[in-house]
C-alpha positions, 0 to 999 in steps of 0.5 A: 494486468499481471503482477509484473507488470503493474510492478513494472508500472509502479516502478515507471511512476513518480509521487512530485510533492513541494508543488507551488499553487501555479503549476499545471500539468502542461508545465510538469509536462514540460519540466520532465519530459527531458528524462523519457516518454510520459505516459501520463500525468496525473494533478489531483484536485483539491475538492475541499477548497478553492485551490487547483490541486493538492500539491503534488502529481504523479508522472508515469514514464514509459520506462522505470529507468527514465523514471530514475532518471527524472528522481536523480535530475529533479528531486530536490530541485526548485520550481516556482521558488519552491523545492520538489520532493521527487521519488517512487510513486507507493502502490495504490492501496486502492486496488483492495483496501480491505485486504493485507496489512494496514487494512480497516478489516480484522485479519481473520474478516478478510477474503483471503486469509478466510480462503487459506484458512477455512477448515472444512468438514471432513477436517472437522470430523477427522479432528473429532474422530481423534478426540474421541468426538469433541474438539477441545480448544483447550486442549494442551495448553492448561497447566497445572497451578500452585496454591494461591499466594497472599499478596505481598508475599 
């Protein structure tokens, strides 16, 4: 899938939150299906415990314009007594959750920073030829100190 369109994608899905214990994805179905095609509908489980989903769903609509549609009608309104909090679905971190920010990974541990980053040898050597055979990392940055004050001074 290219990048425009996953953003595209993104963009024609919706993250439903404030959901009751006794909706169902038929009847999400039913309440958003007056914006545009649905693609699909998504009532993640609650493993954890005895309940049918987690309290929200994700709606993906063919098009990101019906999508707007459905946050402009349905945000803010109520189902089963309880208020929905309908927006734009985030991207998945999923895709690589060990890369770019809020990763779990140190910056310069990950693949892609590695590959824009990595010096190679013959960069190594050129360096070195310049300094006269060694690399100090050091270099430029010492500076020269003072005599030490007595504290309080």
């Amino acid at each position: 899938m290219s990048a425009v369109a996953a953003d595209q994608r993104t963009k024609a899905t919706l993250h439903v939150s404030g959901l009751d214990k006794a909706v169902t994805r038929e009847l999400l179905h039913a309440a958003f299906i007056p914006f545009g095609d649905i693609v699909e509908v998504t009532l993640p489980r609650d493993e954890q415990s005895d309940q049918p989903h987690r309290g929200f769903a994700y709606i993906e609509y063919e098009s990101p314009l019906d999508a707007a549609e459905a946050i402009d009608n349905m945000n803010d309104s109520e189902l089963f007594s309880k208020t929905l909090r309908v927006t734009q679905a985030k991207a998945n971190r999923d895709t690589n959750p060990n890369e770019g920010l809020g990763s779990t990974k140190a910056l310069w541990e990950q693949e892609g920073w590695l590959k824009e980053h990595a010096v190679d040898e013959e960069d190594i050597r050129a360096v070195q030829a310049v300094n006269g055979g060694g690399i100090d990392p050091m270099e430029g940055v010492e500076r020269e100190v003072g005599p030490a004050r007595p504290p309080g001074a």
